[in-house]
DRENNU-695406 format. One record per residue (C-alpha): x negated, y, z negated. Coordinates in nm, 4 decimals, padded with zeros to 6 digits, always signed. Layout:
# DRENNU-695406
ATOM        x        y        z
ATOM        X        Y        Z
...
***
This chain:
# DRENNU-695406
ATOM        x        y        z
ATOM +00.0086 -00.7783 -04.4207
ATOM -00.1605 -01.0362 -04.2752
ATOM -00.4928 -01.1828 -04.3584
ATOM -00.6550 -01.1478 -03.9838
ATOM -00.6280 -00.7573 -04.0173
ATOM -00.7344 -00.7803 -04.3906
ATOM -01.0583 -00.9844 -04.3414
ATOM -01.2670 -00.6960 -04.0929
ATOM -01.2631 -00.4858 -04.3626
ATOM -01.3042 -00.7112 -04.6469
ATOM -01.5997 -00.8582 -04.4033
ATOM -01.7992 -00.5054 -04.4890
ATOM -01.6417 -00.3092 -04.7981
ATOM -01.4857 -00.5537 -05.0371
ATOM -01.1303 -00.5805 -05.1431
ATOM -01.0368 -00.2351 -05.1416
ATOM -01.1160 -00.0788 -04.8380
ATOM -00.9570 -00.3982 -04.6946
ATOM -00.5982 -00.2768 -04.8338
ATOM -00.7025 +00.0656 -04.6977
ATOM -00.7674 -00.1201 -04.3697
ATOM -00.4041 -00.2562 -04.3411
ATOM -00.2194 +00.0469 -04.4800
ATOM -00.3161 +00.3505 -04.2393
ATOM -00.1485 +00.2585 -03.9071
ATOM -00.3672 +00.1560 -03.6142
ATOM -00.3282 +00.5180 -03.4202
ATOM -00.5646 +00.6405 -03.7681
ATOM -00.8468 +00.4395 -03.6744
ATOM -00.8523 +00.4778 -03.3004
ATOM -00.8643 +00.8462 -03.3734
ATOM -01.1802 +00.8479 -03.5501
ATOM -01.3615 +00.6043 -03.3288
ATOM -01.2105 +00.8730 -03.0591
ATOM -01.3881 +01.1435 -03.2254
ATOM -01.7527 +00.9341 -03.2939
ATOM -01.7118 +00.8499 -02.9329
ATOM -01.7991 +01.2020 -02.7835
ATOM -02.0724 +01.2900 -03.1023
ATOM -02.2927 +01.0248 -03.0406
ATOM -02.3265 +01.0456 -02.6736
ATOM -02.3631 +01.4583 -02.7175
ATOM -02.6495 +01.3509 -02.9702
ATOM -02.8020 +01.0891 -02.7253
ATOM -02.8853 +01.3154 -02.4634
ATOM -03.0764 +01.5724 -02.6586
ATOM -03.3025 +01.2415 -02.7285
ATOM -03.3689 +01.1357 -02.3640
ATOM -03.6642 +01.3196 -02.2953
ATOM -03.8364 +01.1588 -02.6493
ATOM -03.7442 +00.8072 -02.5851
ATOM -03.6460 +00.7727 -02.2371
ATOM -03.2748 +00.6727 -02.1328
ATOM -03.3200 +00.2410 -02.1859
ATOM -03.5445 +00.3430 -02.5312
ATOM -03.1998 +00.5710 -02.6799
ATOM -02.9854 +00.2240 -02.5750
ATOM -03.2200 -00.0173 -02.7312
ATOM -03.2617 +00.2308 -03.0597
ATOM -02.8419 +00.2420 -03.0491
ATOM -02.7991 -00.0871 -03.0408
ATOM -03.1061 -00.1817 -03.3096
ATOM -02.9241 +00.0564 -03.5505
ATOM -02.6309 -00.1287 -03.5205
ATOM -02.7610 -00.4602 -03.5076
ATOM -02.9912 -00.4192 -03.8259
ATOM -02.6841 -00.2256 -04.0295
ATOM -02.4416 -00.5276 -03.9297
ATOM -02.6769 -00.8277 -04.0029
ATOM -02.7070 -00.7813 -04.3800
ATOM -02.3392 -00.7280 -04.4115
ATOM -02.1843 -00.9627 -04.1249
ATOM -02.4386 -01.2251 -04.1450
ATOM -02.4373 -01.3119 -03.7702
ATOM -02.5970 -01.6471 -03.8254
ATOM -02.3441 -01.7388 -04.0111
ATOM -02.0743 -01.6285 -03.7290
ATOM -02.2149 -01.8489 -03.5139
ATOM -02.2823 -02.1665 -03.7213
ATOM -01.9366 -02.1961 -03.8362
ATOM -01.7573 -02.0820 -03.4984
ATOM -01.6057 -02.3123 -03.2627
ATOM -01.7796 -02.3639 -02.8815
ATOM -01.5498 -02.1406 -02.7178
ATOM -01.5883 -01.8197 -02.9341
ATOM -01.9288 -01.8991 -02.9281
ATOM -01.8859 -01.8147 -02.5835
ATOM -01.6704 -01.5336 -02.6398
ATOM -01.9397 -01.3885 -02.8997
ATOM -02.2107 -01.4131 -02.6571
ATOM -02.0136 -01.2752 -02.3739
ATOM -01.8789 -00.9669 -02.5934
ATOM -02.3007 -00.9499 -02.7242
ATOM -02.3984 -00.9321 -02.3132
ATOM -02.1401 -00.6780 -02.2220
ATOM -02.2200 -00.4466 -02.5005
ATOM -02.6075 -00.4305 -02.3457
ATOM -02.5481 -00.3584 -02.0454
ATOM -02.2612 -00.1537 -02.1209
ATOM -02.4441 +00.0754 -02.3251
ATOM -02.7665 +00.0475 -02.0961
ATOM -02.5529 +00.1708 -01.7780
ATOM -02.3793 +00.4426 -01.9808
ATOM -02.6838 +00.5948 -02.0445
ATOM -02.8220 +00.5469 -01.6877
ATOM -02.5282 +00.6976 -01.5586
ATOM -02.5543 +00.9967 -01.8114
ATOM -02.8891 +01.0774 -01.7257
ATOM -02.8111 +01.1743 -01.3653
ATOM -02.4210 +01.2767 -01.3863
ATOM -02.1932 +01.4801 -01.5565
ATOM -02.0252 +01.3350 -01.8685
ATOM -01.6709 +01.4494 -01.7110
ATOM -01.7428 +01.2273 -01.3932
ATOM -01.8373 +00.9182 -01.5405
ATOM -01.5396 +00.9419 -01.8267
ATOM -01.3352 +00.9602 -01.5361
ATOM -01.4468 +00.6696 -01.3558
ATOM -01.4755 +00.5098 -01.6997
ATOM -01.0352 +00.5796 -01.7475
ATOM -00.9728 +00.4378 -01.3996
ATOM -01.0588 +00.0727 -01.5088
ATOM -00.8458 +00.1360 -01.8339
ATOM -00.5424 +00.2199 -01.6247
ATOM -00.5498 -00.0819 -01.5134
ATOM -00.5614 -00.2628 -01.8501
ATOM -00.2777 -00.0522 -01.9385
ATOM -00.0644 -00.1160 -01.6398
ATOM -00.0955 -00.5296 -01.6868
ATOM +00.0773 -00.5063 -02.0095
ATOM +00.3416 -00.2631 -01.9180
ATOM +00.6787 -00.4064 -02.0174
ATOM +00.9176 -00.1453 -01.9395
ATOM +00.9897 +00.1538 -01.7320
ATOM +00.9527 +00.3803 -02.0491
ATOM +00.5688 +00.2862 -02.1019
ATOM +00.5054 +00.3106 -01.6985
ATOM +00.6504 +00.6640 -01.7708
ATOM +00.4729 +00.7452 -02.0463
ATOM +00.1154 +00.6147 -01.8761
ATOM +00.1586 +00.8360 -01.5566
ATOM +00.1927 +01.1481 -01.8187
ATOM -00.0930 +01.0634 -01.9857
ATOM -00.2634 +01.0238 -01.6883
ATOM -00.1725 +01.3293 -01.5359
ATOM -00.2229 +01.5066 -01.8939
ATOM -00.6100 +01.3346 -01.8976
ATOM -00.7099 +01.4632 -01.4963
ATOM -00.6330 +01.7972 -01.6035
ATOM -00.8686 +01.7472 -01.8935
ATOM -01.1634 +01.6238 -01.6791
ATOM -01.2781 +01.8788 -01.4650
ATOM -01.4090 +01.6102 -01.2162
ATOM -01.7187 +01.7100 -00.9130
ATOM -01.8400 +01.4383 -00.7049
ATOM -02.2006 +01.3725 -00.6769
ATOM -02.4261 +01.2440 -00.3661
ATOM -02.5990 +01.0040 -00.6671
ATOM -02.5656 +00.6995 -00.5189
ATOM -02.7457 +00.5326 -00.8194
ATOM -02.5762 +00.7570 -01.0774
ATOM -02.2486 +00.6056 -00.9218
ATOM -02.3700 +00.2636 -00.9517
ATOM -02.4541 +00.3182 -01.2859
ATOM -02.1534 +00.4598 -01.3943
ATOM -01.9153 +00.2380 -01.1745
ATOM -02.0576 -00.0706 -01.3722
ATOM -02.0276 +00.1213 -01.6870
ATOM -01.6204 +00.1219 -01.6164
ATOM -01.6570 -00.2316 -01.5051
ATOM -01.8519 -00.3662 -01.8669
ATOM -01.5598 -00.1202 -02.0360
ATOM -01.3060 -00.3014 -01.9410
ATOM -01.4963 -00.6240 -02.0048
ATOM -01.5066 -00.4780 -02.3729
ATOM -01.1763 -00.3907 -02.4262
ATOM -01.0511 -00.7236 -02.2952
ATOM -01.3393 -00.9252 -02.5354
ATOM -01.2762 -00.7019 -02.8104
ATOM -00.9141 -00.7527 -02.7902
ATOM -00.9910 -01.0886 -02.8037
ATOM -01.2204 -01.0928 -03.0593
ATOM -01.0259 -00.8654 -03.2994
ATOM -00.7449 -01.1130 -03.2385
ATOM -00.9215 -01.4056 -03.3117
ATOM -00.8989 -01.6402 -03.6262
ATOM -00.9937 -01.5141 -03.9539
ATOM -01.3646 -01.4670 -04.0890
ATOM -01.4083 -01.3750 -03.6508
ATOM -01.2867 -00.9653 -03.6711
ATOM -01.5540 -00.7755 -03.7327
ATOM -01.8273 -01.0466 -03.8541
ATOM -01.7476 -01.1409 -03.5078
ATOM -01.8717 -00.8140 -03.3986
ATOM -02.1772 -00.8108 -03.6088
ATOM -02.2380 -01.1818 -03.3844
ATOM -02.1830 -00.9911 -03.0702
ATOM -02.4698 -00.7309 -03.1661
ATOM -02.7056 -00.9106 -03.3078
ATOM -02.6641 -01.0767 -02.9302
ATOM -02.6627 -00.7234 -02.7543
ATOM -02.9990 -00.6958 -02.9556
ATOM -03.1625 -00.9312 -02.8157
ATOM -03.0428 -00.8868 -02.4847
ATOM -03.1660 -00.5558 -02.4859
ATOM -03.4709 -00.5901 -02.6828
ATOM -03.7173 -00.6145 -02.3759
ATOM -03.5217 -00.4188 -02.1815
ATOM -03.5778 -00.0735 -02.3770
ATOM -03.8701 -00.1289 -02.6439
ATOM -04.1383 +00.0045 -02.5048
ATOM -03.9542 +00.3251 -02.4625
ATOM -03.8291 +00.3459 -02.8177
ATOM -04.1709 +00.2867 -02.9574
ATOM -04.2453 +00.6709 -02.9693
ATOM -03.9833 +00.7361 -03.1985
ATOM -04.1082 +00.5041 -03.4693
ATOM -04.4309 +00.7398 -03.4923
ATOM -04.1830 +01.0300 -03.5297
ATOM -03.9936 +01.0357 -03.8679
ATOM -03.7630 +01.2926 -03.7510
ATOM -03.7333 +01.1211 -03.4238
ATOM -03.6609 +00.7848 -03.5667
ATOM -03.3687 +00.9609 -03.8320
ATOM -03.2250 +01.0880 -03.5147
ATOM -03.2150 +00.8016 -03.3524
ATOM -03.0252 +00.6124 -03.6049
ATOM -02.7550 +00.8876 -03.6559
ATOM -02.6840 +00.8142 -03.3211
ATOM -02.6758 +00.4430 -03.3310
ATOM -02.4140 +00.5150 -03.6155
ATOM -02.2065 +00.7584 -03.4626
ATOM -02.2267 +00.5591 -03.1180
ATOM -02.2011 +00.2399 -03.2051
ATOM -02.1719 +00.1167 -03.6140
ATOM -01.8306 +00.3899 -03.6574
ATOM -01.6430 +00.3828 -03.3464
ATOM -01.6969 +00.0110 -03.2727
ATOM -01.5756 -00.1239 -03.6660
ATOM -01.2529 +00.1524 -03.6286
ATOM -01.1587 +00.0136 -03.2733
ATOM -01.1905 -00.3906 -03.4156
ATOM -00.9014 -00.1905 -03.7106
ATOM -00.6940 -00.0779 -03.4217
ATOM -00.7190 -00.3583 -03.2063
ATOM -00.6472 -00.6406 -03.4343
ATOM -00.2829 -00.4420 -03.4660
ATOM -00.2734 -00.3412 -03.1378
ATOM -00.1613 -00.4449 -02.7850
ATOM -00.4406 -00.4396 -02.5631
ATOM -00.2097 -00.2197 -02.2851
ATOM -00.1389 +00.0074 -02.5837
ATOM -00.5091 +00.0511 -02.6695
ATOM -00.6329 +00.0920 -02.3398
ATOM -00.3356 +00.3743 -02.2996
ATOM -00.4757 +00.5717 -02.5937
ATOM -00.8196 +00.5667 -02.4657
ATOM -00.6141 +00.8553 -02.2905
ATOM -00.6835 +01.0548 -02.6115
ATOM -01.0572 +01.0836 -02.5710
ATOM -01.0258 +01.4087 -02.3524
ATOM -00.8323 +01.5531 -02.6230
ATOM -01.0637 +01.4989 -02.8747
ATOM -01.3700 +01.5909 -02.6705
ATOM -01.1535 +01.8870 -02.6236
ATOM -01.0810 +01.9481 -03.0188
ATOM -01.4484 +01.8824 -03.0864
ATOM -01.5416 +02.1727 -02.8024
ATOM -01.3067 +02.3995 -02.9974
ATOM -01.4625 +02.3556 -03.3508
ATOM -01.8001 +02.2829 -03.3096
ATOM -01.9174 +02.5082 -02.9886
ATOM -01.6237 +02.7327 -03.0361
ATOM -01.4967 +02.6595 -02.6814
ATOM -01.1387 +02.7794 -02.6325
ATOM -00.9402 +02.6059 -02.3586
ATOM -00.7219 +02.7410 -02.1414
ATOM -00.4219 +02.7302 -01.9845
ATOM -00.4628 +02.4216 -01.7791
ATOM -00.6449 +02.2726 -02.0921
ATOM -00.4040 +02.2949 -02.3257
ATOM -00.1405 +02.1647 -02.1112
ATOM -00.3628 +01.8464 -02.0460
ATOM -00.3576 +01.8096 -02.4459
ATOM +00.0241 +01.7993 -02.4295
ATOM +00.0721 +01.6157 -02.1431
ATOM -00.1706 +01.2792 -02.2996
ATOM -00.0246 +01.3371 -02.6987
ATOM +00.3240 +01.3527 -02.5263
ATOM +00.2314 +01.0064 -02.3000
ATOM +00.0877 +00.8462 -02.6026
ATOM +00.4150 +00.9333 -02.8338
ATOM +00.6399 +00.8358 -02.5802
ATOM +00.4758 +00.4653 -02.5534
ATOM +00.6230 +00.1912 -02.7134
ATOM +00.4109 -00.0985 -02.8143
ATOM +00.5423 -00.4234 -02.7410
ATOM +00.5185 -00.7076 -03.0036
ATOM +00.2140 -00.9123 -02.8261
ATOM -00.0241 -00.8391 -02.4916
***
């Protein structure tokens, strides 16, 4: 094993979860960020009308700041880090924001199922610049096809949803590229690099949405809520895809990202006891047959 996919988890558990870390195969750990991925936005919503769309993104990304600080130690991150991934730190911080800002915009006034959709398009593209065969080409247009039959897509007339959730695919992109990058960086960068990045998003966002998240912290309930959604949204997902990434090729990551469907799908069937049909289940076998047929290469 090597010690740059050992230290993330070391970085925040210690010794043994960093062996854990390095034995389950990357696919594990992309499939539980996949899962935390749908929860926390389903949770988000319910809170808009309590804390306002830019008060839920500054509350997500406070969570996640404050959780990573004590155990990352951001300043530290940044004293000991060369000039350029100081730049790449503060460039990954900056794109979570406004990532996470314009997600929620976009939420507010469109359907999840449209803006996941424009979301995939820019990771097709990711994919597609680190195809190195005619196999993986093959296996990305099935999990395409597999991942429109998923999302039930309907226009809108929102000209500012669409903004909103066309700048949301752009920053996406921006993260899987930094994150790759990141991830892939030198040891002690990994995750404590990640912890950097948020404490950056933090303070980015921090005029940006406190005002509306000031309500909740007169609310106990409120506030509890808040933070179970900063963890499922952002602590969760974001550690497991730093795991996957630091052992995967970028085009290879951004080709599972196909499996989100499927697991917004899965989580429909055992939590609202939503059966899919036909056309759904085929979707599901189309993407898991794409994403088995792809064959990481050795380096992106």
């Amino acid at each position: 094993m090597d010690d740059q996919a050992q230290a993330p988890a070391a970085v925040l558990a210690g010794p043994a979860l960093g062996k854990l870390a390095t034995r389950l195969p990357p696919h594990v750990w992309f499939g539980v960020s996949a899962v935390f991925h749908y929860l926390g936005p389903a949770f988000a919503v319910l809170l808009f009308p309590h804390v306002g769309v830019l008060g839920m993104a500054w509350l997500r990304i406070a969570t996640a700041a404050l959780i990573f600080a004590p155990l990352t130690r951001p300043w530290r991150s940044f004293a000991r880090a060369d000039p350029p991934t100081r730049l790449l730190l503060l460039a990954f911080g900056g794109c979570l924001a406004v990532m996470n800002c314009s997600f929620y915009l976009a939420l507010d006034r469109l359907p999840i199922s449209l803006v996941a959709a424009i979301e995939f398009v820019g990771t097709i593209g990711v994919a597609l610049v680190g195809l190195r065969s005619a196999r993986n080409l093959a296996a990305l247009a099935v999990a395409v096809t597999g991942t429109m039959l998923l999302i039930d897509v309907k226009w809108s007339d929102d000209p500012v949803g669409l903004f909103w959730a066309f700048l949301n695919g752009a920053l996406f992109v921006g993260y899987i590229v930094l994150g790759h990058r990141v991830a892939r960086a030198g040891a002690g960068t990994g995750i404590a690099g990640l912890g950097a990045a948020m404490a950056v998003a933090f303070i980015v966002v921090f005029p940006i949405g406190f005002t509306g998240a000031l309500p909740a912290f007169f609310s106990p309930p409120l506030l509890i809520a808040a933070i179970g959604v900063g963890i499922c949204s952002s602590v969760i997902p974001y550690i497991c895809d730093q795991l996957a990434m630091s052992r995967l090729p970028r085009s290879s990551f951004a080709l599972m990202l196909s499996l989100l469907p499927v697991t917004a799908t899965l989580i429909g069937i055992i939590v609202l006891r939503q059966i899919p049909g036909f056309r759904d289940c085929l979707g599901v076998a189309l993407v898991v047959a794409g994403v088995a047929f792809h064959r990481p290469a050795s380096t992106d």
